[in-house]
N, C-alpha and C positions, 0 to 999 in steps of 0.2 A: 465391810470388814477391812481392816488397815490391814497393806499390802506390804511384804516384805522381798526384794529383788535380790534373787542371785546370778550372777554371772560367773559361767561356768565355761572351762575351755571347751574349744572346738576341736583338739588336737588329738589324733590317735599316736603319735609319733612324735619324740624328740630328738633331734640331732646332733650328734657328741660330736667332739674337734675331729673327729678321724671320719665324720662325714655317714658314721656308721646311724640309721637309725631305729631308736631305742622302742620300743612296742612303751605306749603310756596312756594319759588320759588325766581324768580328776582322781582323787584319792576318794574312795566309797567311803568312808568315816568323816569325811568333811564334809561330806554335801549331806550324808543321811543324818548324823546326829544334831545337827545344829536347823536342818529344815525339820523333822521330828519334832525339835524343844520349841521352834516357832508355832506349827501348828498346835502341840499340846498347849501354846500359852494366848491362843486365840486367834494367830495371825493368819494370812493368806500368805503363799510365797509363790511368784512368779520365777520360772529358768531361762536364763535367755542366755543365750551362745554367738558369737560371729556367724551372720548369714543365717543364724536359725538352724545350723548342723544339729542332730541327736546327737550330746556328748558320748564320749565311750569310759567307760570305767578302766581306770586300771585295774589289771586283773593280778596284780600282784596285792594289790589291796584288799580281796576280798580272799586271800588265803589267812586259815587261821592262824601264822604263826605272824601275819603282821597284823591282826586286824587282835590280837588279844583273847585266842584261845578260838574254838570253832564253835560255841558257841554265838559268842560272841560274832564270828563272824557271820555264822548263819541268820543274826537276827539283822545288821545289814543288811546283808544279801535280801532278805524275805521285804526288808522298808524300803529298798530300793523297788525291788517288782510292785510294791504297792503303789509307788506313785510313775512307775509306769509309761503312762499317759501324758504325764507331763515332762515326763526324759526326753520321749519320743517326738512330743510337739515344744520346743521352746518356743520361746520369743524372735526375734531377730534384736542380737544389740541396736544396732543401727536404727529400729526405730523407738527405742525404749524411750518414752516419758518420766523422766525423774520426780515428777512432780506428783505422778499416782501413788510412787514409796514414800514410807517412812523413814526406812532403813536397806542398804544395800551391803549384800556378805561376797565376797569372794572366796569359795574352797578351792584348796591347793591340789596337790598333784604337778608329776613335772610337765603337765599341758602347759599350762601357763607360761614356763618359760620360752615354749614353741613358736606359741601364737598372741596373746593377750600380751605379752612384755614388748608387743612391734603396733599394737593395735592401736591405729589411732582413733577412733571412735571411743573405744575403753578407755584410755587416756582421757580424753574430753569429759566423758561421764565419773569417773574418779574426779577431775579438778571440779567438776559441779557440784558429786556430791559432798569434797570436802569443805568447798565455800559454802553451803545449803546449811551448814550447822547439821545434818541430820546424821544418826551412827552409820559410817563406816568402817565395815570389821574384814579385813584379810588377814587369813592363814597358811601357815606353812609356808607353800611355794609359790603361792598367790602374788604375792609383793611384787612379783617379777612383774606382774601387768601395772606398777606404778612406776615403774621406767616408763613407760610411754604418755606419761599426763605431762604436758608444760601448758606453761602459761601462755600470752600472746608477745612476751617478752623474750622468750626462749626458757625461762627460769624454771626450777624444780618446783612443783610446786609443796612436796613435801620435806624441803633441806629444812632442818634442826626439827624436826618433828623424832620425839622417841618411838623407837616400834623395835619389833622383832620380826621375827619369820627363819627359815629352815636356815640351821648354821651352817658354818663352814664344816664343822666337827662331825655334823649331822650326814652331811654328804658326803664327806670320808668313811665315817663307818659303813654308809649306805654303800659304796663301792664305787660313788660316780667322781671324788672330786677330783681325780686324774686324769678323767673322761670328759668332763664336760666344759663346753664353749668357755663357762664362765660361773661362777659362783655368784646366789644369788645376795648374802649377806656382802660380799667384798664390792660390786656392782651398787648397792643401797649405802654402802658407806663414801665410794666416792663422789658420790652425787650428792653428798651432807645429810644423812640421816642419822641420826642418838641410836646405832642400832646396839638393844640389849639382847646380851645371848643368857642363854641359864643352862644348866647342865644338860647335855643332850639325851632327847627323846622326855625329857620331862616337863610337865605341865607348865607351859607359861604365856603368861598372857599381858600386852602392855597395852595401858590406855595414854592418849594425849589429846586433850581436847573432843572431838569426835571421831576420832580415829583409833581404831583398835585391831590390835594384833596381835595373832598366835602364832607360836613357834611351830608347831609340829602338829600331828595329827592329835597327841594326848591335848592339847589343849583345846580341841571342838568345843566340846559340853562347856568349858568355862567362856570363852570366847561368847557364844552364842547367849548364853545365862547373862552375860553382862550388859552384851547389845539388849535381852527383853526387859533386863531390870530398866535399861537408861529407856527406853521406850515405855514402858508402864510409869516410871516417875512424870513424864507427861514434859 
């Protein structure tokens, strides 16, 4: 069965400029609806973490009034306990083989800017998978683990590449961008990224080449439909 890799933070905690830190994790709608729309569409998906930690959910995420009503969130909630087994055991990044995936996702949440945006292992494995040709798809807060890929030259390896991920706007309303170290759309633009923003918290998703990225948590489902369409065209 063709194997689909996600890389998922190891972070229960992120740390704002006042040193204060914040209780976080992955975002539950990033990592459940787009491994969901993998598996309904045939594929295997492996989790792998820094060191092979059990991710932690933020638990602000699986309240219904962010996750789009408590329905809604309960049916997360219920497809996360289903795979369970595999929260619990990931992978170890560090020894991941790129070459067993087709395709590699990064779901967001503010883990990522914790740990994965210093990781240099994650780094490595982003600059592989973008030279591999194969779909690379980061969302939301994801991006932040593409500050740490250079080249052997010191070079970005994704200056003038278009992409998105969590705005500035987005983290203002969210309540953090007074709070936090750093922003992660202002941090992707000085390092030369085409980064497109779209109205915040609405669905958007940008492709360049093999790389693909969503702004926010609404754009999962598209984000992930796009990586199985470009993998089913073969």
């Amino acid at each position: 069965m063709t194997a689909v890799l996600f890389v998922v933070t190891g972070a229960d905690r992120w740390t704002l400029a006042d040193g204060t830190l914040h209780p976080t994790g992955y975002w539950a709608e990033e990592l459940a609806t787009p491994h969901r729309l993998f598996r309904e569409a045939g594929f295997d998906v492996t989790i792998a973490t820094p060191g092979g930690v059990a991710p932690t959910v933020d638990a602000v995420s699986l309240a219904a009034e962010s996750a789009g009503g408590k329905e809604q969130a309960d049916a997360i909630a219920a497809y996360l306990a289903s795979i369970r087994v595999d929260l619990e055991n990931p992978v170890k990044l560090e020894d991941v083989d790129l070459d067993a995936y087709a395709a590699v996702l990064y779901p967001g949440g503010h883990g990522p800017m914790e740990d994965l945006a210093v990781n240099a292992d994650s780094g490595r494995l982003l600059t592989t998978a973008l030279d591999s040709g194969k779909p690379l798809a980061v969302l939301c807060h994801a991006p932040a683990a593409l500050l740490a890929a250079r080249r052997e030259d010191g070079s970005w390896p994704f200056a003038g590449y278009r992409m998105t991920g969590f705005t500035n706007d987005e983290e203002a309303a969210a309540g953090f961008a007074d709070k936090a170290k750093w922003l992660l759309q202002d941090r992707l633009v000085e390092l030369g990224a085409d980064f497109q923003a779209a109205a915040p918290f609405s669905e958007h998703v940008v492709a360049d080449r093999n790389l693909h990225t969503g702004q926010n948590p609404a754009s999962s489902e598209q984000l992930a439909r796009n990586v199985i369409g470009t993998l089913n065209r073969g």
